[in-house]
C-alpha positions as CSV (number, residue, x, y, z in Angstrom):
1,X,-29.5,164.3,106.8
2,X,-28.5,167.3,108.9
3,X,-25.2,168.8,108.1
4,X,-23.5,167.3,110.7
5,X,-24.9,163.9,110.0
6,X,-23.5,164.2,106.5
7,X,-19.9,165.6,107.4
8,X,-20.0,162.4,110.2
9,X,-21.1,159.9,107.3
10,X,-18.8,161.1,104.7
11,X,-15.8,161.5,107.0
12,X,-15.7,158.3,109.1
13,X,-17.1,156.6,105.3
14,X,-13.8,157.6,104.2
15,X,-11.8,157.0,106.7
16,X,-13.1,153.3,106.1
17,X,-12.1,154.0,102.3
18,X,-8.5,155.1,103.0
19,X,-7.8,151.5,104.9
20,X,-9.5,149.3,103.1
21,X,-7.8,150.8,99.7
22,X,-4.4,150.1,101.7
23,X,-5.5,147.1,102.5
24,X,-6.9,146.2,98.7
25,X,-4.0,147.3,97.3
26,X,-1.5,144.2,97.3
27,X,-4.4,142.1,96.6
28,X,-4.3,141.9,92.6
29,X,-0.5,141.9,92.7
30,X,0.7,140.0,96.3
31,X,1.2,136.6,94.8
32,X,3.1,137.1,92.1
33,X,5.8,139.9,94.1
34,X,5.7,137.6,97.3
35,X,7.1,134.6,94.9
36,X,10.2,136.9,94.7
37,X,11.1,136.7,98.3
38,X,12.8,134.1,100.1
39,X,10.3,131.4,101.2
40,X,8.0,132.8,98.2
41,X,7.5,129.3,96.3
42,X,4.9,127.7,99.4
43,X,1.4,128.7,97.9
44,X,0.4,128.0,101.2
45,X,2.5,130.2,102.6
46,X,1.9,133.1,100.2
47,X,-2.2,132.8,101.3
48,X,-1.4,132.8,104.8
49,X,0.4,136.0,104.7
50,X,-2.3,137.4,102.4
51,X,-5.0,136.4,104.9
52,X,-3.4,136.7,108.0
53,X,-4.6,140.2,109.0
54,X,-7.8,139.0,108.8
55,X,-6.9,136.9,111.8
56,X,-5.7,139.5,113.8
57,X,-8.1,141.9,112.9
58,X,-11.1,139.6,113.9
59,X,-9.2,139.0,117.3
60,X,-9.0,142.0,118.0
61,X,-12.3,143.8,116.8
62,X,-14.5,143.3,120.3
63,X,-11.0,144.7,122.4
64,X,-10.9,147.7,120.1
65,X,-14.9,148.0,120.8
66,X,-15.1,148.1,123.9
67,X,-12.0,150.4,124.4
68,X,-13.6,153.0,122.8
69,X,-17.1,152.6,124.9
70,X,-14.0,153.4,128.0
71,X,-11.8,155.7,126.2
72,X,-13.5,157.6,123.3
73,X,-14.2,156.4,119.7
74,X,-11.5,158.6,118.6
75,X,-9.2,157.8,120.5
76,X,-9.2,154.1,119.9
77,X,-9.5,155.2,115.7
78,X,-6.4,157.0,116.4
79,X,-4.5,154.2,117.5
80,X,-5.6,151.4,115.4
81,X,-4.6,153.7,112.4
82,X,-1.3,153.9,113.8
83,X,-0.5,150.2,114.3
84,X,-1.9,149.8,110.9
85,X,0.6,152.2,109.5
86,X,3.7,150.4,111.4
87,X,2.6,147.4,110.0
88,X,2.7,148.4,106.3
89,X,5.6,150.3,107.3
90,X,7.1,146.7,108.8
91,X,6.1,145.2,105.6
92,X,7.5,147.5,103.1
93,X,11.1,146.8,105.4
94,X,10.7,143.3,104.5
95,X,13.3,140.9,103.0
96,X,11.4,137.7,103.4
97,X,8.0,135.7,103.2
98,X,8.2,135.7,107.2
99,X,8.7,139.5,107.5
100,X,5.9,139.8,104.7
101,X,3.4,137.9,107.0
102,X,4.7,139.6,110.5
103,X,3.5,142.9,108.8
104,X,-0.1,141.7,107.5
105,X,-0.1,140.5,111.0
106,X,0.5,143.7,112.2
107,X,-1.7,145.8,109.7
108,X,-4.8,143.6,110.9
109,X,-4.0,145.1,114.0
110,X,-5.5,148.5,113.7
111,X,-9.4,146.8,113.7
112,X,-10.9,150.0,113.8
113,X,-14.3,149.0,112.1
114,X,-16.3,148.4,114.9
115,X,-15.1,151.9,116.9
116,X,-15.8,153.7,113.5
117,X,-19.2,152.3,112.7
118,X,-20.3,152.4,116.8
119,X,-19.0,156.4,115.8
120,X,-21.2,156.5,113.2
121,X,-23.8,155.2,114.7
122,X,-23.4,157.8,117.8
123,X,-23.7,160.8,115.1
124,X,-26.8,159.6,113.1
125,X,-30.1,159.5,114.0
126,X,-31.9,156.3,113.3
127,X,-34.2,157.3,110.6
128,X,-31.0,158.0,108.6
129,X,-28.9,155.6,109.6
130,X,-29.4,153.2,107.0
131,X,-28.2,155.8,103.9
132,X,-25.4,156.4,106.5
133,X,-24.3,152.3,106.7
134,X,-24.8,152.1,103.4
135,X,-22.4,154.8,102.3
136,X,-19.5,152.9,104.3
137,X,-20.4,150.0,102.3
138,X,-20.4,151.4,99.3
139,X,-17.3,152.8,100.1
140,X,-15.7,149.6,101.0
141,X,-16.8,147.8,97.5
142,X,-15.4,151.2,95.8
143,X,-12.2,150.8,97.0
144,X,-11.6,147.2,96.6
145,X,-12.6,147.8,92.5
146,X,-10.2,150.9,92.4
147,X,-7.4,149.6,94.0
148,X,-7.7,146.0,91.2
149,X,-7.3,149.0,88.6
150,X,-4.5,150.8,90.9
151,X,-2.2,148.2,91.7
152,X,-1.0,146.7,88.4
153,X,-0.1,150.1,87.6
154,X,1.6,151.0,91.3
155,X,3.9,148.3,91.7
156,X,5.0,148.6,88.3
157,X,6.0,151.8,89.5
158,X,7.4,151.3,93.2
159,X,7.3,147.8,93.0
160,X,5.8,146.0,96.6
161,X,7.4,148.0,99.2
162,X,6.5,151.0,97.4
163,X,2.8,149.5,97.6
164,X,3.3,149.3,101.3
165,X,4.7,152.8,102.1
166,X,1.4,154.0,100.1
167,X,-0.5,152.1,102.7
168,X,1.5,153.8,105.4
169,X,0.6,157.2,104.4
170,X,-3.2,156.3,103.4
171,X,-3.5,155.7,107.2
172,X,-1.4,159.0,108.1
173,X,-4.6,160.3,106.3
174,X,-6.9,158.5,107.8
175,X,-5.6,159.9,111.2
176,X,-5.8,163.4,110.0
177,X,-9.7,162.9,109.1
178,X,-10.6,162.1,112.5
179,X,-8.3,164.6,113.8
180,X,-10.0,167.8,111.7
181,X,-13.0,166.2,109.2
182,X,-15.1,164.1,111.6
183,X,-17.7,165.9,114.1
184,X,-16.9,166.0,117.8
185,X,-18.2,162.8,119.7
186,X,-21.2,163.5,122.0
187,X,-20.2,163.8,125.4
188,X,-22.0,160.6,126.9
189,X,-23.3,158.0,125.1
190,X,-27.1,157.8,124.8
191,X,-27.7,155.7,127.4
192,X,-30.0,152.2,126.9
193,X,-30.4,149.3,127.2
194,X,-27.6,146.6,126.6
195,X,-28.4,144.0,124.5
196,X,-27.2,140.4,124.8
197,X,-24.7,138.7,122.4
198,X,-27.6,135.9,122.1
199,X,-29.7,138.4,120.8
200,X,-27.6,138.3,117.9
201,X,-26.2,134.7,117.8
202,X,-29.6,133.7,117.5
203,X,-31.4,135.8,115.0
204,X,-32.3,134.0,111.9
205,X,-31.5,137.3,109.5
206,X,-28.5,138.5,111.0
207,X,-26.9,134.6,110.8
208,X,-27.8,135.1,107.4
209,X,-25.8,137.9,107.0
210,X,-23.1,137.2,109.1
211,X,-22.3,133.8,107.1
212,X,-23.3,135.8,103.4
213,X,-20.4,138.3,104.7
214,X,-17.6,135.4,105.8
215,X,-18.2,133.5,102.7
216,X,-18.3,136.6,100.3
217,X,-14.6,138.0,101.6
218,X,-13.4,134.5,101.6
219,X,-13.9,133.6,97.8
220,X,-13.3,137.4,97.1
221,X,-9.5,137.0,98.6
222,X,-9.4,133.4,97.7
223,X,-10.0,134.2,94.1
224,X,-7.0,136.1,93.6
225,X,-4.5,133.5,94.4
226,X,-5.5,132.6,90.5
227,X,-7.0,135.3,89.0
228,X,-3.6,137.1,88.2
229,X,-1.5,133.7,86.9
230,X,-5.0,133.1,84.6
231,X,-4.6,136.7,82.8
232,X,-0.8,135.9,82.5
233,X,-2.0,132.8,80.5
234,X,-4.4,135.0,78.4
235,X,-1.3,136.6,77.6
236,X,-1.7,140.1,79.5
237,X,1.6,140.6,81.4
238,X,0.8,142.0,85.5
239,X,1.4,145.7,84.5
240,X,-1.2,146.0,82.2
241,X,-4.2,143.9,84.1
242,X,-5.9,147.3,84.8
243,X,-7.0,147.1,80.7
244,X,-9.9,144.5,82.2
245,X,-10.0,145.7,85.8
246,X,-10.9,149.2,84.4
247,X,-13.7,149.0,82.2
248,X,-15.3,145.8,84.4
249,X,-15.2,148.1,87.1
250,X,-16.6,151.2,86.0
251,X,-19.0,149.5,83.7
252,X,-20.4,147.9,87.2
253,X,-20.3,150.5,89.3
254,X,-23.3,152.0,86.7
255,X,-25.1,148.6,87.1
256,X,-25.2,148.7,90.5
257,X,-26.7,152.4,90.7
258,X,-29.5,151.4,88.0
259,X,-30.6,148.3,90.1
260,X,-30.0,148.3,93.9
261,X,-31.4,151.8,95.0
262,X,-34.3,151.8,92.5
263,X,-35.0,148.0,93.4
264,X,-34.6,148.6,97.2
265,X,-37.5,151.7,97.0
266,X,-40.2,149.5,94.5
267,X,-39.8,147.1,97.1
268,X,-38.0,144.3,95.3
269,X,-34.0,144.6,97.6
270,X,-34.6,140.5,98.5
271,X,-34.2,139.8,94.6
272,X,-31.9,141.9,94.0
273,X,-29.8,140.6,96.5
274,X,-30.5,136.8,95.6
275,X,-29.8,137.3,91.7
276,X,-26.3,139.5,93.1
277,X,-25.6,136.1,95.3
278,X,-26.1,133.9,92.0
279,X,-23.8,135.9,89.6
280,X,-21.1,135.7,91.7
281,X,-21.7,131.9,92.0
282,X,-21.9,132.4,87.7
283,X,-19.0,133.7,87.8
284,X,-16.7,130.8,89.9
285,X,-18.1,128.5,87.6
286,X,-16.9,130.3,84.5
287,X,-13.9,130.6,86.4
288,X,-13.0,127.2,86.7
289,X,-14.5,126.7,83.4
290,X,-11.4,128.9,82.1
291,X,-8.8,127.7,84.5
292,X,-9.4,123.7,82.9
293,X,-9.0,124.8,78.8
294,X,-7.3,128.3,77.7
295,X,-9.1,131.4,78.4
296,X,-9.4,134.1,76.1
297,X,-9.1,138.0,77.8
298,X,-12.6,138.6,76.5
299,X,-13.9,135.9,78.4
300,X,-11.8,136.5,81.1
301,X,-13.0,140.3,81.4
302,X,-16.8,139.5,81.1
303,X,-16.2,137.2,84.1
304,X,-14.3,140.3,85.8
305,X,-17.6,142.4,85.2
306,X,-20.0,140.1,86.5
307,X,-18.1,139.8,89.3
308,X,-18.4,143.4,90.5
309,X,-21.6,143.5,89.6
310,X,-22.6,141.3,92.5
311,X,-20.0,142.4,94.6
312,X,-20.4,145.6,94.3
313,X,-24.2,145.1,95.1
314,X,-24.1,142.6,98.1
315,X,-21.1,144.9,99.6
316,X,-23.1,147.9,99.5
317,X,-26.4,146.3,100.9
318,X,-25.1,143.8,103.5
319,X,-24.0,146.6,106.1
320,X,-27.5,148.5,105.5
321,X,-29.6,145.4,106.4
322,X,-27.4,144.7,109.5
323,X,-27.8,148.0,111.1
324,X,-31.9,147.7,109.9
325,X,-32.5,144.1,111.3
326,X,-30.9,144.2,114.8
327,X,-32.6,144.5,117.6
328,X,-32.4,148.3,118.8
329,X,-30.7,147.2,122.0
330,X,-27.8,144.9,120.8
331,X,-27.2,146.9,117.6
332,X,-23.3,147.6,118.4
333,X,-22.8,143.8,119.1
334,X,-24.3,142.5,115.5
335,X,-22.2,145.4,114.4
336,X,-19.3,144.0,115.9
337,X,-20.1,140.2,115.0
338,X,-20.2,141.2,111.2
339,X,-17.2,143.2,111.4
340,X,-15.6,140.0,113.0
341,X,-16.7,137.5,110.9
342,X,-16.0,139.7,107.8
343,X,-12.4,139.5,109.0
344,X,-12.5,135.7,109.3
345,X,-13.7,135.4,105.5
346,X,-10.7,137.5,104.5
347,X,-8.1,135.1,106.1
348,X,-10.0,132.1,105.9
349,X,-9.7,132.9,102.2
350,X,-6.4,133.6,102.2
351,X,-5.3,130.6,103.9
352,X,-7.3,128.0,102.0
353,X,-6.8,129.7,98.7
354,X,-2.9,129.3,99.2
355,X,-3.9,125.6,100.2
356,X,-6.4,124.6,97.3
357,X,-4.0,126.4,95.3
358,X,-0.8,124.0,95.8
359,X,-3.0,121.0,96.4
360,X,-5.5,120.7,93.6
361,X,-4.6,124.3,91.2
362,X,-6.6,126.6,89.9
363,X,-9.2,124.0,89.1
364,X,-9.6,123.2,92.1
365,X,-9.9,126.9,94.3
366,X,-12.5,127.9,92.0
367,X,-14.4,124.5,92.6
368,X,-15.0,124.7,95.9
369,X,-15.6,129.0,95.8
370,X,-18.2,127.6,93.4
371,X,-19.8,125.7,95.7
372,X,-19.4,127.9,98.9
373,X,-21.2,130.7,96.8
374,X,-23.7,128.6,95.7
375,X,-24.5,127.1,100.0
376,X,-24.7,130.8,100.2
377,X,-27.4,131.1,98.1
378,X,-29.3,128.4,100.0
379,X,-28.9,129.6,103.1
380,X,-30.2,133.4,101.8
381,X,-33.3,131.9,100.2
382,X,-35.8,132.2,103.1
383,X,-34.6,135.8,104.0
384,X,-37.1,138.9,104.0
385,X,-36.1,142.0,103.3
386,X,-35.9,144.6,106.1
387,X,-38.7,147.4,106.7
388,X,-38.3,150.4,104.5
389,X,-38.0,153.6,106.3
390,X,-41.6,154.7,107.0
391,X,-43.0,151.4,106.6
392,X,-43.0,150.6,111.0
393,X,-45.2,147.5,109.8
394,X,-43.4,145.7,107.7
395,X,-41.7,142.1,108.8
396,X,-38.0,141.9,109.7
397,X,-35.4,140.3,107.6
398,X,-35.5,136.7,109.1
């Protein structure tokens, strides 16, 4: 990479990290604080104002896209950060479930993903681009492990509003890196040409992907509607959860750097990915294996480290193989429909967690994450892995 393509790549990569840690950071801890306000004994309820920025955010990921094709990436960055922080800032105010959900609502908002990435993707040339997606995705499964160790400790501290005026300022400094860290937009576009959405909607790799990435933030914000109220009954109060989010996390974080990148160059990413897809299936299983009987915190914590093992990998990889796979000419829009549909996972999962939750327990969220992991699987099978750099012969991912 050039110097400016790495100043673009880390900059906008952490601009990504600085809202998704907001964003992560109620996660570990949001149902059992939201129990506390009025309306807070619905389960149902609870998931739907966990999820519902993912609603809003998927609504509004092609407006904020094409405003910044008009208006300048920047610009529109700029913005969504700010509705973002009134929304945490709206959320931290609140004094009831309702209030709770009408600021998730309005944190989904600021869906700056697809202006960042197409931003990105402006700044990088395309024989780098890859290390460049990859970084944002790395960045995104980074802060969604540090903010499971963060937030037991945090709203200990400041409790859930506290949590939310956190948020606030993480996007006050997201703002200020695109003010002074990331690189000057070009002045024009480079123009070419435009690509059709059925170029995307009908490309056997990329549907792949874009169903891996809905089910994958689904189960991962489903899952927490339990995970917390299953280490309580290990008998690890809320403010010391980090014990087994901290060791899982880092310990995976070194797995993931021995296997993916060295895998990916000897040629062997498609297993890699497959056998990350199956651990995380593993892992719901052993879940609901726990949830029916008592589960012991070892057991419980091996579980935890698993799952970021496979997380960590398929969150890191999934972005990479979009940007690789997509036809040159609709690249922005497969951008934009894996954004969107990433969006959908996270309320989707939020909704029907709070749902499976209050209908069948535990038991029975962790059932049917189980088997949505494992239809996953099936449906990734018949992928190929995408050309290596260098490699202009190799197949496609299909």
């Amino acid at each position: 990479m050039t110097p400016v393509e790495r100043r673009a790549s880390l900059s906008l990569a952490g601009i990504f990290a600085l809202r998704m840690l907001g964003l992560f950071l109620v996660l570990p801890v949001f149902v059992l604080e939201a129990a506390r306000y009025p309306g807070g004994d619905d389960p149902a309820r609870i998931g739907l104002a966990m999820g519902i920025y993912g609603l809003t955010q998927a609504l509004l990921q092609f407006p904020f896209g094409l405003a910044s094709d008009r208006l300048g990436r920047k610009r529109v960055i700029v913005f969504g950060l700010l509705l973002f922080a009134a929304g945490s800032l709206l959320a931290a105010a609140a004094t009831s479930l309702d209030g709770l959900l009408a600021g998730r609502a309005l944190q989904g908002a600021g869906a700056v993903s697809a202006a960042v990435t197409a931003l990105l993707a402006d700044q990088t040339r395309d024989e780098v681009r890859t290390k460049a997606m990859a970084l944002v995705g790395a960045s995104i499964g980074l802060m969604f492990a540090l903010s499971l160790v963060l937030a037991p400790l945090l709203v200990a501290a400041v409790g859930l509003p506290g949590l939310f005026v956190l948020t606030a300022a993480l996007a006050f400094a997201g703002i200020a890196t695109v003010i002074w860290a990331v690189p000057p937009e070009p002045r024009e576009h480079r123009i070419q040409p435009r690509g059709k959405l059925s170029d995307v909607l009908a490309h056997p790799g990329l549907l792949r992907l874009n169903f891996g990435v809905f089910v994958l933030h689904a189960v991962q914000l489903a899952m927490w509607m339990a995970v917390p109220a299953l280490l309580e009954r290990a008998g690890l109060s809320k403010d010391h959860h980090w014990w087994i989010y901290l060791p899982a996390v880092l310990a995976s974080f070194f797995v993931m750097g021995g296997t993916l990148f060295p895998m990916e160059r000897r040629g062997y990413l498609r297993a890699v990915f497959l056998c990350a897809i199956g651990l995380v299936a593993l892992v719901q299983i052993g879940l609901l294996a726990a949830a029916t009987g008592s589960p012991g915190l070892m057991v419980l914590g091996l579980l935890m480290f698993v799952f970021f093992c496979g997380f960590n990998i398929l969150e890191a990889s999934q972005p990479s193989m979009v940007s690789r796979i997509a036809p040159p000419q609709a690249r922005g829009a497969a951008l934009g429909v894996y954004n969107t549909l990433q969006s959908l996972g996270l309320f989707a999962g939020g909704v029907a967690g709070g749902a499976l939750v209050k209908a069948y327990g535990p038991q029975g969220l962790f059932g049917v994450c189980a088997g949505a992991i494992v239809l996953w699987l099936l449906v990734a099978w018949p992928m190929v892995a995408p050309a290596r750099d260098g490699l202009p012969g190799a197949p496609k991912a299909a």
